[in-house]
C-alpha positions as a LaTeX table, in Angstrom:
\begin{tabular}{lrrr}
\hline
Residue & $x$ (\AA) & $y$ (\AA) & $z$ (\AA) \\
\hline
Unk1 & $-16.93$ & $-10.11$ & $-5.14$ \\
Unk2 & $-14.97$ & $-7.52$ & $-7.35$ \\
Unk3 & $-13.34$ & $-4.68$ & $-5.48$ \\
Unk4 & $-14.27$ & $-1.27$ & $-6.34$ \\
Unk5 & $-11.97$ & 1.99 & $-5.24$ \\
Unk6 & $-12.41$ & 5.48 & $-6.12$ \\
Unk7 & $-10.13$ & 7.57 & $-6.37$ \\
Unk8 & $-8.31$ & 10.46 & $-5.22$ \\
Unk9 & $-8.79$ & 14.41 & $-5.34$ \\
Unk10 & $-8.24$ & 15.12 & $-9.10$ \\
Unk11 & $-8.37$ & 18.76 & $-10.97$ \\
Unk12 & $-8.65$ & 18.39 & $-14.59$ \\
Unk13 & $-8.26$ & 21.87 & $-16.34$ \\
Unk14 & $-5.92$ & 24.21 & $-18.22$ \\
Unk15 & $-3.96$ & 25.47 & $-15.61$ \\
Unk16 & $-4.27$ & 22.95 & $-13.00$ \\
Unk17 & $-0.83$ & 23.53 & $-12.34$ \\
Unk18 & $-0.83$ & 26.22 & $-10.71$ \\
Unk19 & $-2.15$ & 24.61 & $-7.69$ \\
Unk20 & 0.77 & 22.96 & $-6.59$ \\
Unk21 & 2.51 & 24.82 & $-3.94$ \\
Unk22 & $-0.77$ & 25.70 & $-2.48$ \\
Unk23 & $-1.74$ & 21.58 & $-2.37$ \\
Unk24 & 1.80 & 20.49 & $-1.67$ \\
Unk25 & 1.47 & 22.78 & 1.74 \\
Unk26 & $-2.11$ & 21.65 & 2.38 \\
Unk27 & $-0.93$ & 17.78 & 2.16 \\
Unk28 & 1.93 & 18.89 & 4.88 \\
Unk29 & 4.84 & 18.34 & 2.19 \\
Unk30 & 7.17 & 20.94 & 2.91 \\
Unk31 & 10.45 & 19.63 & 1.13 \\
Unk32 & 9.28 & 17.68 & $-1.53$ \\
Unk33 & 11.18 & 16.12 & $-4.11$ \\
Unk34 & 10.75 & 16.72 & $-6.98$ \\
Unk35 & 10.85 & 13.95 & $-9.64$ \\
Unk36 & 11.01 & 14.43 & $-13.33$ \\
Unk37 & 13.08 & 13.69 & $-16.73$ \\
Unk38 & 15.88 & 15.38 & $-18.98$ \\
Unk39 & 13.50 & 16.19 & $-21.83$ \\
Unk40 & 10.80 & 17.70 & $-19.70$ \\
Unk41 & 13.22 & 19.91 & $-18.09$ \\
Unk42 & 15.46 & 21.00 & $-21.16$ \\
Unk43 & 11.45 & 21.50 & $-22.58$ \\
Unk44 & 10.76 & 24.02 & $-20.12$ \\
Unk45 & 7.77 & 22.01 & $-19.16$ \\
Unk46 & 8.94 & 21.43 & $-15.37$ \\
Unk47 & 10.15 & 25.51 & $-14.57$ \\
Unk48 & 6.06 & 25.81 & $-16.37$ \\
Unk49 & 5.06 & 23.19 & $-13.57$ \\
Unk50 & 6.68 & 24.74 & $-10.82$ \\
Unk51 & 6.02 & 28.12 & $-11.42$ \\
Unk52 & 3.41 & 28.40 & $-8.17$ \\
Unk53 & 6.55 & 28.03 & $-5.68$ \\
Unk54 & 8.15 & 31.25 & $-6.91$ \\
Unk55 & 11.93 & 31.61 & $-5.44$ \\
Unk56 & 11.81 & 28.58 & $-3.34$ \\
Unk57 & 14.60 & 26.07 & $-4.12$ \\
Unk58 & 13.30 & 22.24 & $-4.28$ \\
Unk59 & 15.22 & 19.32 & $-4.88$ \\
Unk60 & 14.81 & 17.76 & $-8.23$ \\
Unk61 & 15.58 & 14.52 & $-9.62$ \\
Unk62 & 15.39 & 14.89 & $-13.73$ \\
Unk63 & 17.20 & 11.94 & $-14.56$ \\
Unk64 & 14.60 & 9.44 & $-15.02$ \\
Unk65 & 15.12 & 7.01 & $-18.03$ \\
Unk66 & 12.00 & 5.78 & $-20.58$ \\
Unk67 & 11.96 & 2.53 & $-18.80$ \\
Unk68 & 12.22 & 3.60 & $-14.84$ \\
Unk69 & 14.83 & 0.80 & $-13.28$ \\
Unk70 & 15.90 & 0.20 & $-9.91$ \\
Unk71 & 18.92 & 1.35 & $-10.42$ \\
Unk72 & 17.20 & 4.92 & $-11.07$ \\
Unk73 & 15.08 & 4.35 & $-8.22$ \\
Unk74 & 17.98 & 4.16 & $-5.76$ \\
Unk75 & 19.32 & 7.44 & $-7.12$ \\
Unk76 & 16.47 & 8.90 & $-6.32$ \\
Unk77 & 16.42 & 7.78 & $-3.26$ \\
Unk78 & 19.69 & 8.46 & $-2.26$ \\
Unk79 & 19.14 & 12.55 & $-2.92$ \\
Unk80 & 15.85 & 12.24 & $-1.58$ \\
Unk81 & 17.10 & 11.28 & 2.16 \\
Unk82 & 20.06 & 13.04 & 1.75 \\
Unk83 & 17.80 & 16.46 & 0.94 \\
Unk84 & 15.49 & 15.44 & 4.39 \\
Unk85 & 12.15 & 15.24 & 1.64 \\
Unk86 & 8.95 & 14.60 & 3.45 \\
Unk87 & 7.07 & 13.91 & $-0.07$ \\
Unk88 & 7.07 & 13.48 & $-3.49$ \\
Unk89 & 6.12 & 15.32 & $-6.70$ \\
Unk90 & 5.85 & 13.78 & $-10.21$ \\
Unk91 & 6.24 & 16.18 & $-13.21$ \\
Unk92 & 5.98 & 13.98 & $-15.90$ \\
Unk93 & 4.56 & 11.04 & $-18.23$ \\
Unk94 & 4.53 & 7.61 & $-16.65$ \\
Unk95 & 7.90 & 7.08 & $-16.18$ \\
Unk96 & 8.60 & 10.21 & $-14.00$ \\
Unk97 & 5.41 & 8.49 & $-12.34$ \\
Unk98 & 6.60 & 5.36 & $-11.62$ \\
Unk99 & 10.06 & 5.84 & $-10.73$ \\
Unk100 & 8.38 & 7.97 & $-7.68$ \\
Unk101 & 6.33 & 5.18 & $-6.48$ \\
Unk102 & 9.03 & 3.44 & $-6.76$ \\
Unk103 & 10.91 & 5.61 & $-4.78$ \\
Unk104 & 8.21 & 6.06 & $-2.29$ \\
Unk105 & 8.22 & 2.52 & $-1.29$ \\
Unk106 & 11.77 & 1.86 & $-1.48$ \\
Unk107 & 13.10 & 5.21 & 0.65 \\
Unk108 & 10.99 & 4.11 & 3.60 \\
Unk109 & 10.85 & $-0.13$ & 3.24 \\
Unk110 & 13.79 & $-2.45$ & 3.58 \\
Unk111 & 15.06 & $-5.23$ & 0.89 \\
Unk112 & 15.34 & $-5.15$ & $-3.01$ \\
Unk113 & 12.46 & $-3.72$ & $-5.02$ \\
Unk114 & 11.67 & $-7.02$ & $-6.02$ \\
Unk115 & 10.17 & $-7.97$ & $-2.80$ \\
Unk116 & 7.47 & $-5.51$ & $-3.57$ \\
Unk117 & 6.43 & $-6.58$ & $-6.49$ \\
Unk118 & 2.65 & $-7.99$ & $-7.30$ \\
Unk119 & 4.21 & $-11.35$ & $-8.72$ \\
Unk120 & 5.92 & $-11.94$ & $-6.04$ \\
Unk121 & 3.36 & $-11.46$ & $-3.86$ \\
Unk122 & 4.51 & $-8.36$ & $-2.34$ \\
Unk123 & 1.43 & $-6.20$ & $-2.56$ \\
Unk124 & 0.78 & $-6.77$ & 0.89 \\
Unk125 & 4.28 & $-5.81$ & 2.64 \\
Unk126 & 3.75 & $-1.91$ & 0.90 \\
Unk127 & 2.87 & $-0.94$ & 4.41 \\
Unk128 & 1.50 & 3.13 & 4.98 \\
Unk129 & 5.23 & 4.31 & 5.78 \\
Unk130 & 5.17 & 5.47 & 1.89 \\
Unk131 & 6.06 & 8.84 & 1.02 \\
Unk132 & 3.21 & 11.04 & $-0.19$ \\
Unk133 & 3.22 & 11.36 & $-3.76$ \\
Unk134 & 1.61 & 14.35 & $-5.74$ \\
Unk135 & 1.25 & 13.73 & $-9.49$ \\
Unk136 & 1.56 & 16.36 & $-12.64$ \\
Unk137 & 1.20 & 14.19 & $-15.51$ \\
Unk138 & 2.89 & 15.92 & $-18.88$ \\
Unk139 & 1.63 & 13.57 & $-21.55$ \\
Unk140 & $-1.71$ & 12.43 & $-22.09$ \\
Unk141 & $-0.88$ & 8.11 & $-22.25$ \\
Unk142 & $-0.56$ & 6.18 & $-19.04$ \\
Unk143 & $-3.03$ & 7.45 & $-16.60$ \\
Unk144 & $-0.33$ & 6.80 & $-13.67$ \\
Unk145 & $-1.83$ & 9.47 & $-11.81$ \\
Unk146 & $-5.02$ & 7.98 & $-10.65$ \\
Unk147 & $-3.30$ & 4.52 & $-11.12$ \\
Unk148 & $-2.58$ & 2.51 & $-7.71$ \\
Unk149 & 0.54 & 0.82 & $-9.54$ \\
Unk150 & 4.27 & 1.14 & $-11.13$ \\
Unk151 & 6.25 & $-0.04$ & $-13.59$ \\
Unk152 & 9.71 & $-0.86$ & $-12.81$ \\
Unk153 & 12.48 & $-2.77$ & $-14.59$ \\
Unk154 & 14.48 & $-4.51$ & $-11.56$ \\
Unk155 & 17.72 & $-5.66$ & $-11.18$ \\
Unk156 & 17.25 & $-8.84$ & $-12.99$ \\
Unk157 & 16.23 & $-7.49$ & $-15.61$ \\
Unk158 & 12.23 & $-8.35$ & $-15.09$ \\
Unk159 & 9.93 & $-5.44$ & $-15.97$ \\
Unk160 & 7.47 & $-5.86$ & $-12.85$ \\
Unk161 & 4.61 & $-4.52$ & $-11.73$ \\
Unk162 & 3.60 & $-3.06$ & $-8.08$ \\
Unk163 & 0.27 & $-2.61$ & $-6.91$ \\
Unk164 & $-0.96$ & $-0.98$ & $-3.76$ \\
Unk165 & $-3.73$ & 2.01 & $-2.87$ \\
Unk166 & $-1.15$ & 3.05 & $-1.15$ \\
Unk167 & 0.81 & 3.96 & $-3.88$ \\
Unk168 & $-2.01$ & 6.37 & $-5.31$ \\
Unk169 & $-1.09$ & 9.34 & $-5.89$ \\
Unk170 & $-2.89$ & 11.98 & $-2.91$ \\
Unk171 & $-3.47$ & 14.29 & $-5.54$ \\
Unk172 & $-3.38$ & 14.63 & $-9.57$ \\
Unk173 & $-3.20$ & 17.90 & $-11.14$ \\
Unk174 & $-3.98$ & 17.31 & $-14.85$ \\
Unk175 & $-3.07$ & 20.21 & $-16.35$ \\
Unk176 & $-3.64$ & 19.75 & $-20.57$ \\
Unk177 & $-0.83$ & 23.37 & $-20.77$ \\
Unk178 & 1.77 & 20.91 & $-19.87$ \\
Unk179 & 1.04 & 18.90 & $-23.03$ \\
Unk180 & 0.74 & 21.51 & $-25.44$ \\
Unk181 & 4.64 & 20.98 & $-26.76$ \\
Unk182 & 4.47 & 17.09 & $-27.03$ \\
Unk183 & 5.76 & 15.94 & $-30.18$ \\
Unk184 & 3.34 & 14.59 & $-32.36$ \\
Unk185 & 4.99 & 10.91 & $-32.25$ \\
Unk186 & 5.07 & 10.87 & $-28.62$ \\
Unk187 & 1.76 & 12.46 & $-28.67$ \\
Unk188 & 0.67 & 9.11 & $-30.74$ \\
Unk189 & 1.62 & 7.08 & $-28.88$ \\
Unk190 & 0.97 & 7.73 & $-25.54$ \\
Unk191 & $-2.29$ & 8.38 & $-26.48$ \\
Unk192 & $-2.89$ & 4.81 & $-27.97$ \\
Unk193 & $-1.59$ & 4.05 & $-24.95$ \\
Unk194 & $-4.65$ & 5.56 & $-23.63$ \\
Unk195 & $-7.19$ & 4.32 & $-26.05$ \\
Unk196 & $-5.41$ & 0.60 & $-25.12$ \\
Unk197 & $-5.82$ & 0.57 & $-21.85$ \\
Unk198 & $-9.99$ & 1.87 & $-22.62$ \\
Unk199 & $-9.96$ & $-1.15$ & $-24.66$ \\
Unk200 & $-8.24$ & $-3.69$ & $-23.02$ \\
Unk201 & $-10.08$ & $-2.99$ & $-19.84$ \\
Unk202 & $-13.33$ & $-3.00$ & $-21.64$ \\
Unk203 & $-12.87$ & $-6.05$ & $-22.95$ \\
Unk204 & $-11.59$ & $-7.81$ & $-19.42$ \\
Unk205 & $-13.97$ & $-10.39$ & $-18.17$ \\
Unk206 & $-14.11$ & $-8.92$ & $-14.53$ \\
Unk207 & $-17.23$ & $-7.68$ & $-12.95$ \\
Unk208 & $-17.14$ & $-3.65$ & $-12.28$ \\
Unk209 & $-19.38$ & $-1.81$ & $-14.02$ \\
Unk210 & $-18.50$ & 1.25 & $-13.44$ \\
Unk211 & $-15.19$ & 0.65 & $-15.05$ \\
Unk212 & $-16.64$ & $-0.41$ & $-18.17$ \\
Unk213 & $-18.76$ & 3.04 & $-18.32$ \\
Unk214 & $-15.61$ & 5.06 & $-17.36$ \\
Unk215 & $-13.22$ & 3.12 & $-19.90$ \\
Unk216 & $-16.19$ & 2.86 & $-23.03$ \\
Unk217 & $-16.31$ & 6.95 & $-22.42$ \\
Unk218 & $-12.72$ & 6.97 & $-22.28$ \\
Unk219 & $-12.28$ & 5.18 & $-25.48$ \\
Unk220 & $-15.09$ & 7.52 & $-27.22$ \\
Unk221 & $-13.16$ & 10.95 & $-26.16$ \\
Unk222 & $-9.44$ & 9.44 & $-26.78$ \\
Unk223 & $-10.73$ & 8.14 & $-30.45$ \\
Unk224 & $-12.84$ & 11.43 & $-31.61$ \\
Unk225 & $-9.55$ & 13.82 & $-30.72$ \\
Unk226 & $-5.90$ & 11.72 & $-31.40$ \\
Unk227 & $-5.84$ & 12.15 & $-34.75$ \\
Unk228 & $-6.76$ & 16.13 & $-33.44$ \\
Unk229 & $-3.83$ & 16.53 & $-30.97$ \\
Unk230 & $-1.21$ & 14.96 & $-32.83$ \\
Unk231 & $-1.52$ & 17.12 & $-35.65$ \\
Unk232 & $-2.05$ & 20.37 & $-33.64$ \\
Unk233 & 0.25 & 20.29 & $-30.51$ \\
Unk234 & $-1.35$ & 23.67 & $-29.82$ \\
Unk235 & $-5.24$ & 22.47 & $-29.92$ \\
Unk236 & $-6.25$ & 22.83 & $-26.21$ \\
Unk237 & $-9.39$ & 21.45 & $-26.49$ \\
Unk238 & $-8.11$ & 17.82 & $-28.15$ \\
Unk239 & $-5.21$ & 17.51 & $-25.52$ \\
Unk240 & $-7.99$ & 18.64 & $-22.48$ \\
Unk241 & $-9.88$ & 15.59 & $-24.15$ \\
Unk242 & $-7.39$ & 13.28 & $-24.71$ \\
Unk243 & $-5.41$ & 13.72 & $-20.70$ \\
Unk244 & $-9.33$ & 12.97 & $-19.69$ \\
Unk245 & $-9.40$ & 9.88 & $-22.03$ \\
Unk246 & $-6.20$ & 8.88 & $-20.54$ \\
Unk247 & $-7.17$ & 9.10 & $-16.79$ \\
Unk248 & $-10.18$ & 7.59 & $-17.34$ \\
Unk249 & $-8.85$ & 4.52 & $-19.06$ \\
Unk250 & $-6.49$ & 4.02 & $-15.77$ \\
Unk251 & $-9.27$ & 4.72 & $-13.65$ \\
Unk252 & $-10.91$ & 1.85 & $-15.48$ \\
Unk253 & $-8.09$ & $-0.39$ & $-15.09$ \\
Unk254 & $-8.17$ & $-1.62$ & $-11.98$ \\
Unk255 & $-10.51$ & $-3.95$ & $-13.30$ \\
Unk256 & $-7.54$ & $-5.54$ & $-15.20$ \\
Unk257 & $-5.77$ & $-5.20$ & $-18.84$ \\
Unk258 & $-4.28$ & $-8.41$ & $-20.62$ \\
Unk259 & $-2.56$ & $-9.87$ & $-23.32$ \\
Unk260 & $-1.77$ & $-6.37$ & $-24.94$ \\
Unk261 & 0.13 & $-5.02$ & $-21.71$ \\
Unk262 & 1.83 & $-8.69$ & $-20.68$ \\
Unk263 & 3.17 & $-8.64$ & $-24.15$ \\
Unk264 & 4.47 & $-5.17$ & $-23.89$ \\
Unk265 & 5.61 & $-5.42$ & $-20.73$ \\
Unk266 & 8.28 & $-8.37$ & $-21.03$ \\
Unk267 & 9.05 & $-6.82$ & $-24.34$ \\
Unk268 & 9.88 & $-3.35$ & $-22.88$ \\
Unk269 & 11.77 & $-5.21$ & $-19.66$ \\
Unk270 & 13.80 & $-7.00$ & $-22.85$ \\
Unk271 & 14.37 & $-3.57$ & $-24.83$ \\
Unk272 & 13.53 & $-0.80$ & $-22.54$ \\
Unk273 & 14.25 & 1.63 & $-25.66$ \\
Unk274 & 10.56 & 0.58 & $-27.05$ \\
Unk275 & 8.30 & 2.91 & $-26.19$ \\
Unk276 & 5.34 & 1.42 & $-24.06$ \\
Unk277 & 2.59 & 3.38 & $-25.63$ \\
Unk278 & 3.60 & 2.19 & $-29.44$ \\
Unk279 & 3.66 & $-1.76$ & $-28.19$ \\
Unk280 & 0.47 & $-1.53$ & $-27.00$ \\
Unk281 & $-0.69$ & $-0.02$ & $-30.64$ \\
Unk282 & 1.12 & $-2.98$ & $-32.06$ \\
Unk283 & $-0.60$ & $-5.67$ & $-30.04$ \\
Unk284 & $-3.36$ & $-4.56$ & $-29.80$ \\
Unk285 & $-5.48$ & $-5.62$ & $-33.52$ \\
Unk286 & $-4.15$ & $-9.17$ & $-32.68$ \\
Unk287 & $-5.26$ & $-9.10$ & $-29.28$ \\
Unk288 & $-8.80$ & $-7.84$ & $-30.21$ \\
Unk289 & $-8.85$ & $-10.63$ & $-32.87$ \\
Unk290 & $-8.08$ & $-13.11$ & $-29.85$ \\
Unk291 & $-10.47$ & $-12.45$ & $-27.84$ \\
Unk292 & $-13.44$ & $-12.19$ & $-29.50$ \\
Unk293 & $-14.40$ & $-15.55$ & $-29.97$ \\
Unk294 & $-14.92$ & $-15.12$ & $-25.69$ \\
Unk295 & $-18.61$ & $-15.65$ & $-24.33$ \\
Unk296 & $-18.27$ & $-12.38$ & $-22.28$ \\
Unk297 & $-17.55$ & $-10.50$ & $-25.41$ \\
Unk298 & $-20.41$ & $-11.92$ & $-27.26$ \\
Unk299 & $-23.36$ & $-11.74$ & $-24.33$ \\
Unk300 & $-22.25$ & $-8.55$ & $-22.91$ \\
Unk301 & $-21.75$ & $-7.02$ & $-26.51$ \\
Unk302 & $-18.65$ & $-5.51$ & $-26.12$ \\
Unk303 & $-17.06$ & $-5.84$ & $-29.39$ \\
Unk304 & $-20.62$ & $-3.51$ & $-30.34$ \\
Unk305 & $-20.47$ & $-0.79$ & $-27.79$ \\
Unk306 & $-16.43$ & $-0.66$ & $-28.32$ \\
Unk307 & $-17.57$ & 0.23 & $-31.98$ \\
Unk308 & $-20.16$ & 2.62 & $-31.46$ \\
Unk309 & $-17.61$ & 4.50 & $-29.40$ \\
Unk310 & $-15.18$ & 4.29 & $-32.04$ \\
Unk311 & $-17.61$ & 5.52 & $-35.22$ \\
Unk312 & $-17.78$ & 2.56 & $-36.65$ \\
Unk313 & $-20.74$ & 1.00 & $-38.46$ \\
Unk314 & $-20.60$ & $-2.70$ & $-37.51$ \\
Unk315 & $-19.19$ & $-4.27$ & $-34.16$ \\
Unk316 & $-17.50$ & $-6.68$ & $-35.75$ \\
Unk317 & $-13.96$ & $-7.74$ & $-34.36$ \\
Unk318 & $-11.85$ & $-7.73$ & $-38.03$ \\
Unk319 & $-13.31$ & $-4.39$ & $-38.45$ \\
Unk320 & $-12.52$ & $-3.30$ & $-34.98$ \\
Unk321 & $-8.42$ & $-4.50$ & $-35.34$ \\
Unk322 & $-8.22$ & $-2.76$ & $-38.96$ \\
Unk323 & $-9.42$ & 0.71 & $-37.80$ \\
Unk324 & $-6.90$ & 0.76 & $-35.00$ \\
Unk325 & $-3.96$ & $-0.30$ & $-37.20$ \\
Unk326 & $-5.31$ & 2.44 & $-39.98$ \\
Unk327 & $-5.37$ & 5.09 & $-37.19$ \\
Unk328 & $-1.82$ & 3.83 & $-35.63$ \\
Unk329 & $-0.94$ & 4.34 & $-39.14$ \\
Unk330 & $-2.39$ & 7.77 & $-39.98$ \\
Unk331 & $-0.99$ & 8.53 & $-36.79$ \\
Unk332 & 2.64 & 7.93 & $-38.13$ \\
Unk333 & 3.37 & 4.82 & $-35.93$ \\
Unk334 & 5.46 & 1.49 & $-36.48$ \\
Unk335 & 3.20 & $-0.82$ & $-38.85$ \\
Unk336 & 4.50 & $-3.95$ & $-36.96$ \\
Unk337 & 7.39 & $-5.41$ & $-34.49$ \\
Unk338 & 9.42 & $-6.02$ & $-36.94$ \\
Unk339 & 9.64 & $-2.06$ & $-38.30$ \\
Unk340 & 10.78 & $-1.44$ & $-34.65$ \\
Unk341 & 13.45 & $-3.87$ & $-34.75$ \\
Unk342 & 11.88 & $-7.23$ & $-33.19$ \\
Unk343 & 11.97 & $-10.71$ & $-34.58$ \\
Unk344 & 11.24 & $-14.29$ & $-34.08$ \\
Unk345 & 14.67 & $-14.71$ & $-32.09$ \\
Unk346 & 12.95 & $-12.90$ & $-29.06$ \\
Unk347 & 9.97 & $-14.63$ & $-29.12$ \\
Unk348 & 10.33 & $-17.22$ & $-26.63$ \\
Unk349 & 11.74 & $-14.70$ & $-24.10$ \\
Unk350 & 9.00 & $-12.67$ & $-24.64$ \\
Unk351 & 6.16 & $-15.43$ & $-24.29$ \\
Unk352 & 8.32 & $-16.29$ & $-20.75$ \\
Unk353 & 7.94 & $-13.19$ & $-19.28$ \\
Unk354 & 4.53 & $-12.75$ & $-20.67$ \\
Unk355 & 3.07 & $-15.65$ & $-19.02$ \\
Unk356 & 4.15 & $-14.75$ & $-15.41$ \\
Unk357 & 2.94 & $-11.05$ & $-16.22$ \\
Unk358 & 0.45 & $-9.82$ & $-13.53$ \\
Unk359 & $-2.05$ & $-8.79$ & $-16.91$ \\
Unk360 & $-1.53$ & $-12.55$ & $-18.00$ \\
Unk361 & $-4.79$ & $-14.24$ & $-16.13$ \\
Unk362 & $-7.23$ & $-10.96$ & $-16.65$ \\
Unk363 & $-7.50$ & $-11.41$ & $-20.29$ \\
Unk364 & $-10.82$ & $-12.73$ & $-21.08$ \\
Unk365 & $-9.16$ & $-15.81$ & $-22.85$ \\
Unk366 & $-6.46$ & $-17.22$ & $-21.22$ \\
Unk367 & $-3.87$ & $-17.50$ & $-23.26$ \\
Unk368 & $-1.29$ & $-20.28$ & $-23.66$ \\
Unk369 & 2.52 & $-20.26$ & $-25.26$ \\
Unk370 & 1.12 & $-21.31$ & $-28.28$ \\
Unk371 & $-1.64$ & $-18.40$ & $-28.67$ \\
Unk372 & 1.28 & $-15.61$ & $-27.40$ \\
Unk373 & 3.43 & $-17.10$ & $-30.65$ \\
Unk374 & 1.01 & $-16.64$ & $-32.96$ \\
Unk375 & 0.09 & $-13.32$ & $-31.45$ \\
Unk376 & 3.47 & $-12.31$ & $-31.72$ \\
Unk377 & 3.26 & $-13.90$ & $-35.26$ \\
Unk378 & $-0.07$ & $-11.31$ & $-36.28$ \\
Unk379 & 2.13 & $-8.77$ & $-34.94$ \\
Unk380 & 5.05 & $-8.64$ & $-36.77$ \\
\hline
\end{tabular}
C-alpha cells in the first residue's frame, strides 16, 4: 500500500510574507534563526521578507552556498546554539531550504550528517527533537517548502538525500513579491526545475493518485506561464502561477522522481557549481525518451495527458522530449552537458553515484549502467 501525506498549513498569495512574525509567534518560535543566502540579501529580498518583525534583531545566517554542504550546515549550527534559537526560518530557493533541514536535524541529533541520510538508511533515526522550520521560498523551482526532504552534499563528497515528515516545513509562506527580481536565467531554470519534477513524478510507476492530479495540474500551470515570467520579472500573475506549479510538483513528489534527478544529483555532488534546476532541463528529453516504452506509461496514458497539459497535439514521446528542449532553448538555457562543461571523462562517476541515488529504483524503468551511458550520451 502507497503512503499518502498531506501537507502542512500553506498561504499562497502576493504578500504572504507579511505573515511571518505573526506565525513565527503563533508556532512558539521566539528567536528564530534566520537562514538565507548572499544574493538574496545583497537583493534586498530578505529585509522585503522580514519586514513584519519591525526593529527586532534576529540572527541570520546568509552564507549558504548553491550546493548546501555539511560544512555549511555546521556553521549554521554553530551560530544557531550559540544565539539560544528555538526555530528556524528559510528565506530562500532550495538551498537556503535545505541547508535548514539540515541544520534542524544536525543542531539537535548526534553523529555526521551522513548517518541521516535516506541511503543509508537513516530516515528512521530523524527523531521529533528537530527544530521547527518555517519556509519563505524566493524562487519559484524546488518546491522544498512542502517537501519532507533535503539535499545536502556531505563530507565525502556524496550529494545525499534526507527524508523525514519531520523535516516538513510547519508552515510555507509562498509569497510570488519575493520573486518578482529573479533573473530571467535563474527564473528558467528553477522553473524547469518545477515543470521536471511535474513530469518526472507523473511519469513514476507508484500508485497515488492524487499526486498524479496535483503534478499533471502542476505541469499545465508551470508550462502555460515560464516562457511568461522569464521574460517579465515584473508579471505577478505568471510568477503567482509558476511558485503554485512549483509547490505542487513537490507536493506530487513524494510519490517518487527518477532517472532525471539521480542523474542530476551525483552530477551536482561532482560539480556543485551546476545549477540543479538546468540538469534537470538537460536530462530530462532523454529521460522521457527512456521511459516510454514502460507498460505504465502506455495503459495509464501518461505520455497523452502529459501532452494535453503541455498544448501539444499528439502524446507522442519524441514529440514530448523536442518541445521541452525547444522551450529550454527559447528559455535561454544550456543546449546540452557538454555547453556546461561536462564530458565523457565524468561519466562513470556519474553513473556510480546515480545508481545508489534514492530516485534510482522509482523510475518506471529501471535503469542499468549501460542505459545511464547512453542517457548521458542523448544528453550531451
Amino acid at each position: 500500500m502507497s503512503l499518502i501525506q498531506y501537507l502542512t498549513q500553506i498561504h499562497l498569495a502576493l504578500g504572504a510574507s507579511g505573515r511571518l512574525a505573526e506565525e513565527s509567534a503563533r508556532l512558539g518560535m521566539h528567536r528564530p534563526l534566520i537562514v538565507s543566502d548572499p544574493g538574496v540579501r545583497a537583493a534586498g529580498v530578505l529585509d522585503q521578507a522580514l519586514q513584519s518583525f519591525g526593529r527586532h534583531a534576529l540572527p541570520v545566517f546568509d552564507r549558504t552556498p548553491s550546493n548546501p554542504t555539511e560544512a555549511a550546515v555546521r556553521e549554521a549550527v554553530a551560530l544557531c546554539q550559540a544565539e539560544g534559537c528555538d526555530g528556524l526560518i528559510a528565506v530562500g530557493g532550495g538551498s537556503a531550504m535545505d541547508l535548514a533541514k539540515g541544520v534542524a536535524i544536525a543542531a539537535t541529533h548526534e553523529g555526521p550528517l551522513k548517518r541521516y541520510a535516506t541511503i543509508e538508511g537513516g530516515s528512521e533515526l530523524i527523531s521529533a527533537k528537530v527544530l521547527p522550520l518555517i519556509a519563505v521560498p524566493t524562487t519559484a523551482g524546488t518546491g522544498s517548502e512542502v517537501a519532507r526532504g533535503a539535499i545536502v552534499i556531505v563530507d565525502d563528497g556524496r550529494k545525499l538525500g534526507f527524508h523525514n515528515w519531520l523535516l516538513l516545513p510547519r508552515l510555507a509562506l509562498c509569497d510570488p513579491a519575493l520573486t518578482l527580481g529573479l533573473p530571467p536565467l535563474l527564473t528558467a531554470a528553477t522553473g524547469m526545475d518545477a515543470i521536471a519534477h511535474c513530469m518526472e513524478t507523473f511519469m513514476s510507476a507508484a500508485f497515488n493518485p492524487p499526486a498524479d492530479g496535483i503534478a499533471l495540474e502542476g505541469l499545465r500551470r508551470g508550462w502555460a506561464h515560464i516562457e511568461r515570467a522569464t521574460r517579465d520579472g515584473r508579471d505577478a500573475e505568471a510568477r503567482l502561477q509558476m511558485m503554485s506549479a512549483s509547490m505542487q510538483g513537490a507536493m506530487a513528489f513524494q510519490k517518487g522522481l527518477g532517472c532525471v534527478h539521480s542523474l542530476s544529483h551525483s552530477l551536482g555532488g561532482l560539480n556543485p557549481r551546476l545549477h540543479h534546476g538546468t540538469l534537470n532541463a538537460v536530462f530530462l528529453p532523454a529521460v522521457i525518451r527512456f521511459n516510454a516504452a514502460h507498460d505504465s506509461l502506455q495503459q495509464d496514458s501518461k505520455l497523452a495527458r502529459m501532452a494535453q497539459a503541455m498544448g501539444l497535439a499528439t502524446g507522442d514521446a519524441e514529440v514530448i522530449a523536442e518541445a521541452v528542449q525547444a522551450m529550454s532553448q527559447r528559455l535561454g538555457l544550456p543546449s546540452g552537458l557538454a555547453t556546461i562543461g561536462v564530458d565523457d571523462t565524468l561519466f562513470e562517476r556519474i553513473i556510480d553515484g546515480a545508481m545508489k541515488d534514492h530516485c534510482h529504483k522509482t523510475n518506471p524503468r529501471l535503469a542499468s549502467r549501460e542505459d545511464y551511458r547512453a542517457l548521458l550520451v542523448a544528453s550531451l
